[in-house]
C-alpha positions in Angstrom: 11.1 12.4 -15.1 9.0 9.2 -15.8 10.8 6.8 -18.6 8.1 4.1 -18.2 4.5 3.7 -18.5 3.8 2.8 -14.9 6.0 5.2 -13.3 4.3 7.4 -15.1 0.7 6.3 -13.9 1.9 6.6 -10.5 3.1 9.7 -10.3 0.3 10.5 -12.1 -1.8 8.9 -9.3 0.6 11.1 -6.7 -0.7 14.4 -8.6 -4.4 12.9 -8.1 -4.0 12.6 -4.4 -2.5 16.0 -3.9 -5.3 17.7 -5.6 -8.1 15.6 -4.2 -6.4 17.3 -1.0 -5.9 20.5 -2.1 -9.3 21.1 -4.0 -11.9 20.3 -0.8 -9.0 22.4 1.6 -9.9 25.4 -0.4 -13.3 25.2 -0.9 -13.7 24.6 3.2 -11.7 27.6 3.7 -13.6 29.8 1.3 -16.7 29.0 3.1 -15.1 29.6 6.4 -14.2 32.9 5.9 -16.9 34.0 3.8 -20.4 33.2 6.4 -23.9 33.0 4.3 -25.1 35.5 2.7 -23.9 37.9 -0.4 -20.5 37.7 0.5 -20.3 33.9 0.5 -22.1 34.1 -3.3 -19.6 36.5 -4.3 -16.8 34.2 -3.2 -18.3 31.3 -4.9 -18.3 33.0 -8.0 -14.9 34.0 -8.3 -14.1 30.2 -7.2 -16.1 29.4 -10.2 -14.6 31.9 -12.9 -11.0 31.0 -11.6 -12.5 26.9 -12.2 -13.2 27.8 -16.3 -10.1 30.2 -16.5 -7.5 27.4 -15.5 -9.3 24.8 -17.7 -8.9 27.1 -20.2 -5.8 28.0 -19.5 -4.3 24.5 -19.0 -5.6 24.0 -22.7 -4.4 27.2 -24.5 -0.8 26.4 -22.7 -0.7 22.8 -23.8 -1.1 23.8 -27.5 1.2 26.6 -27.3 3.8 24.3 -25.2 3.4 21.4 -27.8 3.8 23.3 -30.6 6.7 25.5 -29.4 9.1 23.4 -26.9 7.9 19.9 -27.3 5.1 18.3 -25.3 7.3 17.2 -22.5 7.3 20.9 -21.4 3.7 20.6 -20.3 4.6 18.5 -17.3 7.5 20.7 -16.4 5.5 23.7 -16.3 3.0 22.2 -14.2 5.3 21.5 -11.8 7.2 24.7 -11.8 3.2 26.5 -11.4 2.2 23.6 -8.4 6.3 25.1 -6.9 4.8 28.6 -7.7 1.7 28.2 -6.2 2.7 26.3 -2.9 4.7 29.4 -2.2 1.8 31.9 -2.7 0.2 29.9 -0.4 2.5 29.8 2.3 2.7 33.7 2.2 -0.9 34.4 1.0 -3.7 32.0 2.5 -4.4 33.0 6.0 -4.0 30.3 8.5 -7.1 28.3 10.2 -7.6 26.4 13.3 -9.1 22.8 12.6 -11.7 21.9 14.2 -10.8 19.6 17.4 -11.9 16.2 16.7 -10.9 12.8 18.7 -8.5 10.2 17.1 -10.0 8.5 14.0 -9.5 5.8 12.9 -8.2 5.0 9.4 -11.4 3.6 7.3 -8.8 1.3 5.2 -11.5 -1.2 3.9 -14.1 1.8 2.6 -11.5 3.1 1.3 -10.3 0.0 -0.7 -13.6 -0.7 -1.7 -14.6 2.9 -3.1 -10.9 3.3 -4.8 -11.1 -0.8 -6.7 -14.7 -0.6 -7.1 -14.6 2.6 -9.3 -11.3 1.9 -11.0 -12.6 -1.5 -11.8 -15.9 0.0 -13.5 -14.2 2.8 -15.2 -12.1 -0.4 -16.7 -15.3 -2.5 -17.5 -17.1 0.7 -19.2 -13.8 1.8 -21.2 -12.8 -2.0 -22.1 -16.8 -2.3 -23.8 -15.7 0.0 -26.6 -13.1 -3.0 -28.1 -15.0 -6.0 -27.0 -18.9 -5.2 -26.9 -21.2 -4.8 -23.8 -21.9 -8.7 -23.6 -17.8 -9.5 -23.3 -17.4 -12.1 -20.7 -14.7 -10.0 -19.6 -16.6 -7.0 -19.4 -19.5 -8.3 -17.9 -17.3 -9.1 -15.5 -15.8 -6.4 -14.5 -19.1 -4.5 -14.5 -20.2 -6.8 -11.7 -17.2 -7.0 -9.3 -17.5 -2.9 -9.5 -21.2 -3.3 -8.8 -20.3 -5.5 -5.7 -17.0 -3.8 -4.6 -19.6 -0.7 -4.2 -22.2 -2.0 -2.8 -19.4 -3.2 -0.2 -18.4 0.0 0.3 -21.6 1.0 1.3 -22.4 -1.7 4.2 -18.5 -0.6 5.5 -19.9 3.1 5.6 -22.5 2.2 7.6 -21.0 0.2 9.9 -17.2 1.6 10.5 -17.2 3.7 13.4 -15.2 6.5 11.6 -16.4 6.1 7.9 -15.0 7.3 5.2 -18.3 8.9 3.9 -20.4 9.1 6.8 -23.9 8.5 6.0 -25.3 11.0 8.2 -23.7 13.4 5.8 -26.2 12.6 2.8 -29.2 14.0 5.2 -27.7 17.4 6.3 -28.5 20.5 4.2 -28.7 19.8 0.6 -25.9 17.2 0.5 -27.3 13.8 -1.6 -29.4 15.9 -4.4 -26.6 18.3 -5.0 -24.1 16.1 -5.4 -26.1 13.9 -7.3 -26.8 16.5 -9.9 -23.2 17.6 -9.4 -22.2 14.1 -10.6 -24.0 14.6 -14.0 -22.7 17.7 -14.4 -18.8 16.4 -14.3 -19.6 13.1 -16.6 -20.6 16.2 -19.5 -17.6 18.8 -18.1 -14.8 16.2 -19.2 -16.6 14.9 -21.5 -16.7 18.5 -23.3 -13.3 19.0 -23.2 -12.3 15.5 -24.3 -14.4 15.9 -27.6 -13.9 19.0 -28.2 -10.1 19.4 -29.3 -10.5 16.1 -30.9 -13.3 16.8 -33.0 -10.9 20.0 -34.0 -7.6 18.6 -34.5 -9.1 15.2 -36.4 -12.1 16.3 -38.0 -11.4 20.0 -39.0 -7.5 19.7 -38.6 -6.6 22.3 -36.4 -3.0 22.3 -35.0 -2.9 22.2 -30.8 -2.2 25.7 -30.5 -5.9 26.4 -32.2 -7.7 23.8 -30.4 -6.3 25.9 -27.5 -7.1 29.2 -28.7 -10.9 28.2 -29.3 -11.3 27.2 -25.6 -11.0 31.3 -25.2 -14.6 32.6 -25.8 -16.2 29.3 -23.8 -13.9 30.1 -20.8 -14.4 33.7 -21.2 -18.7 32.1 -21.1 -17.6 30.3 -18.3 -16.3 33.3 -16.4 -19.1 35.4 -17.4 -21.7 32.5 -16.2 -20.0 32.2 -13.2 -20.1 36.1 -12.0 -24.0 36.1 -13.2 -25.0 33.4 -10.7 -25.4 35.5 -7.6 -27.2 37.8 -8.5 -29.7 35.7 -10.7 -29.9 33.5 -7.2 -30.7 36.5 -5.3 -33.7 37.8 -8.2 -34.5 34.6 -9.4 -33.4 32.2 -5.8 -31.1 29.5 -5.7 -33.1 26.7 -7.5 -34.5 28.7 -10.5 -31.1 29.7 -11.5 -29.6 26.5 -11.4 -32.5 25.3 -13.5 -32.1 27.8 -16.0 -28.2 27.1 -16.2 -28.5 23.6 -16.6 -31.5 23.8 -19.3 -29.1 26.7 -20.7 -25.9 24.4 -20.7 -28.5 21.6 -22.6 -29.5 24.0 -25.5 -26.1 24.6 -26.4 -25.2 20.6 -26.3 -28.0 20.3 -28.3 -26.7 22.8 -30.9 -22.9 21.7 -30.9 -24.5 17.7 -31.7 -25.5 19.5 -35.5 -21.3 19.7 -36.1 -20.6 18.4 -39.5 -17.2 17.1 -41.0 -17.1 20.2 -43.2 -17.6 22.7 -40.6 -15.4 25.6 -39.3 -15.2 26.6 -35.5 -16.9 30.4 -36.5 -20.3 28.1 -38.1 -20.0 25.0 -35.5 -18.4 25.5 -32.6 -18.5 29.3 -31.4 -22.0 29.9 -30.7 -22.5 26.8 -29.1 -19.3 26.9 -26.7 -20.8 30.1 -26.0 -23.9 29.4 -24.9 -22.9 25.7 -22.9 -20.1 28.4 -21.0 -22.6 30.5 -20.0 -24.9 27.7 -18.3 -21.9 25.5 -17.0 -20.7 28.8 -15.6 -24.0 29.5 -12.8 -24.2 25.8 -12.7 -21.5 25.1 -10.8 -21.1 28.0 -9.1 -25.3 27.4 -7.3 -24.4 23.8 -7.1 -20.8 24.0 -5.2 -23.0 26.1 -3.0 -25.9 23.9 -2.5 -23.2 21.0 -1.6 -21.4 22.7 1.2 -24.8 24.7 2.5 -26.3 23.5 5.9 -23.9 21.4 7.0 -22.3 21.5 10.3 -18.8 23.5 10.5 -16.9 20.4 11.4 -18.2 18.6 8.5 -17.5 21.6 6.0 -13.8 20.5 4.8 -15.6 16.8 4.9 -19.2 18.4 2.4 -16.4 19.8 0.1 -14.6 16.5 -0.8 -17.1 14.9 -1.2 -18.3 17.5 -4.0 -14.9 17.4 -5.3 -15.4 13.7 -5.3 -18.5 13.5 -7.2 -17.7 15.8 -9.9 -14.4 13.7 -10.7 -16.2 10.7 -10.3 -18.9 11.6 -12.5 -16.4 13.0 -15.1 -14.3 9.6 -15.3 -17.4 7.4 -15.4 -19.4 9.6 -17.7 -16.3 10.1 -20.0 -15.9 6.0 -20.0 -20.0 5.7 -21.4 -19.6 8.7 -23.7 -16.4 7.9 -25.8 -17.3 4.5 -25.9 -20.5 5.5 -27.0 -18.7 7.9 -30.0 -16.3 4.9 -30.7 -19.4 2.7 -31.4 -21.1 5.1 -33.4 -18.0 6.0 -35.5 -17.5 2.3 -36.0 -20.6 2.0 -37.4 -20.6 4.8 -39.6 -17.7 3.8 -41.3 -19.6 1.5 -43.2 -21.0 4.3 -44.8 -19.2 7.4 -44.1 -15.8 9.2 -44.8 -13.3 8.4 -41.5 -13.9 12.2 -40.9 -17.7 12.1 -41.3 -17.7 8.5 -39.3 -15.9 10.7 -36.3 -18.0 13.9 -36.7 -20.8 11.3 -36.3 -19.5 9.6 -33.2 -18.3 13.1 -31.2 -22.2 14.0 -32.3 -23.4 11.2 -30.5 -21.5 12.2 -27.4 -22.6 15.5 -27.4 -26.3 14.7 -27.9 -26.2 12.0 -24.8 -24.4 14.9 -22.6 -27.6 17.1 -23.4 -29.5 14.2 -22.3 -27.9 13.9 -18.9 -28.1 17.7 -18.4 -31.6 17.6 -19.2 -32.1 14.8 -16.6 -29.9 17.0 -14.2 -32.5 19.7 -14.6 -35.1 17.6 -14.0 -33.5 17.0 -10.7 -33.3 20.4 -9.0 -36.9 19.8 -7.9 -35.5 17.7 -5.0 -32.7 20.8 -4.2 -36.3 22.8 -3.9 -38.3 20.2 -1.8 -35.4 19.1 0.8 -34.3 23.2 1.2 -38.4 23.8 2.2 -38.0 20.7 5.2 -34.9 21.7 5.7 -36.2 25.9 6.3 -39.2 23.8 8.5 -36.7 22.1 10.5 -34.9 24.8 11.4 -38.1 27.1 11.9 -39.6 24.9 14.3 -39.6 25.7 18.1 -37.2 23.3 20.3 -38.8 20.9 22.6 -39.0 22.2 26.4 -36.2 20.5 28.4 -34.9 20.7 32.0 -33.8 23.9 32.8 -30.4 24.3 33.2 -28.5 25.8 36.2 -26.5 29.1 35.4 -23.4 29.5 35.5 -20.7 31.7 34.7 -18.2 31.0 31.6 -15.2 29.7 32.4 -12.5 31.9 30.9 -10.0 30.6 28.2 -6.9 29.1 29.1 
């Protein structure tokens, strides 16, 4: 219903709080009712397959949407699905008690600082592409987000109901998962951002297409996703995230040799392939690291902050790499064709993805290391106390 710009943006901003909300909710209640063990995999790997199938989805009906009623029907839809789904909810999702907590206190200035600072970067990193790294402007930006975060850190440590609690980063496998969840969302958006560009502008495919190529990576996706519990259980936990990160990696590699005369059967189809098929037990052994060892109170609190990361990585790492492609193309245009100068500019940003997925496999070392002290910790015999006088439980009221 929006007939400006900003009202727009905020109800845009409206649909980002509600599924900030909704996607931790879920993921705490998957990993309540499904305890550790084979079960709990299972369930993390049909949250994963559903993740690939609606991005997919979401695509494939936007090019059939804009090419059929008009592009204005993709926003109705969505809402008539969000109606849909709020009432499969209400009759579907089993109810669960909270947990009981005393009255906290809202953490208004972390939440300021974290919500300006990261906005205000994003800005900085997005505005570079127009006016160069060494803009006054964006120089400035780059270090009021550098200081609104680092504000938002001292607030964490000091508010006495933070935000982020800091305790949170040493239970389980909390800071190194997220850390490499992080990477793994800056090259997620990133993907789908280039991709359906480099189709529609370089090889001038309509929407509908763009759409209908998403198909075999979701279908990847879903595959990679089912795979990743049982290649944790042969392989353990750390080995297969390895192996779908370096997996994801190759096929970044291969989709950087696109060319402006390609066709999506020569270019894009193995590739998609093969980066579906590590992005798919990727996320799955991740989500599961992230959420793993943490207290039950603190399980709705492990899964935002996942969430978080993984959007957070996704607008930041979006910011670098398509201004990054917008340099490049800029460049080549001295040179190059305007299709060749683009094809150039998505291959850089698919060639710096592979980087960062690279660098996120080089990471799961620390997943290995903190789950061994972690195993030590909990294997070790509590020190001898007072002995405490018995007595019989009270019964429930």
């Amino acid at each position: 219903m929006a007939t400006t710009p900003w009202l727009l943006i905020g109800a845009r901003t409206l649909q980002g709080i509600g599924a900030a909300a909704v996607a931790p909710a879920a993921l705490a209640l998957v990993m309540q009712l499904f305890p550790p063990g084979p079960g709990r995999g299972r369930a993390l790997g049909v949250w994963g397959a559903v993740s690939g199938a609606g991005g997919a989805a979401g695509v494939l009906a936007g090019g059939l949407l804009t090419e059929s009623l008009g592009w204005p029907w993709i926003f109705y839809v969505s809402g008539l699905g969000a109606a849909a789904v709020l009432a499969a909810t209400a009759v579907l999702v089993p109810t669960s008690q909270p947990p009981a907590q005393a009255a906290r206190r809202l953490d208004l200035a972390g939440t300021l600082a974290v919500t300006i600072g990261l906005v205000t970067l994003v800005h900085g990193l997005t505005s570079a592409r127009r006016a160069g790294w060494s803009d006054p402007v964006v120089l400035g930006f780059l270090i009021a987000a550098a200081v609104l975060l680092s504000l938002f850190v001292l607030v964490e440590r000091r508010h006495p109901a933070p935000l982020m609690p800091p305790r949170l980063l040493s239970e389980g496998l909390v800071a190194p998962a997220n850390l490499v969840m992080t990477l793994l969302g800056a090259v997620w958006v990133g993907l789908f951002f280039f991709l359906p560009l480099y189709q529609q502008q370089v090889l001038g495919a309509g929407p509908l297409e763009a759409g209908l190529s998403q198909l075999p990576l979701a279908a990847a996706n879903m595959l990679g996703s089912s795979l990743a519990p049982r290649l944790a259980r042969r392989l353990g936990p750390h080995v297969t995230l390895a192996a779908g990160l370096l997996t994801q990696a190759a096929g970044l590699l291969w989709l950087a040799r696109i060319s402006a005369q390609g066709t999506f059967v020569t270019d894009l189809l193995g590739p998609t392939l093969v980066i579906g098929l590590g992005l798919g037990i990727a996320f799955v052994q991740l989500t599961g690291a992230a959420v793993t060892g943490v207290r039950p109170a603190d399980a709705g609190l492990a899964s935002g902050l996942v969430n978080t990361t993984r959007q957070i990585g996704g607008a930041v790492g979006l910011a670098v790499l398509s201004t990054l492609a917008a340099s490049t193309t800029a460049t080549a245009r001295h040179h190059h064709t305007y299709a060749q100068a683009l094809t150039e500019g998505y291959r850089t940003a698919f060639l710096v993805s592979a980087a960062l997925i690279a660098a996120a496999a080089a990471l799961t070392p620390l997943l290995a290391r903190r789950s061994t002290r972690q195993a030590d910790a909990d294997d070790k015999p509590a020190a001898p106390g007072p002995a405490l006088p018995h007595s019989e439980p009270r019964s429930s009221r």
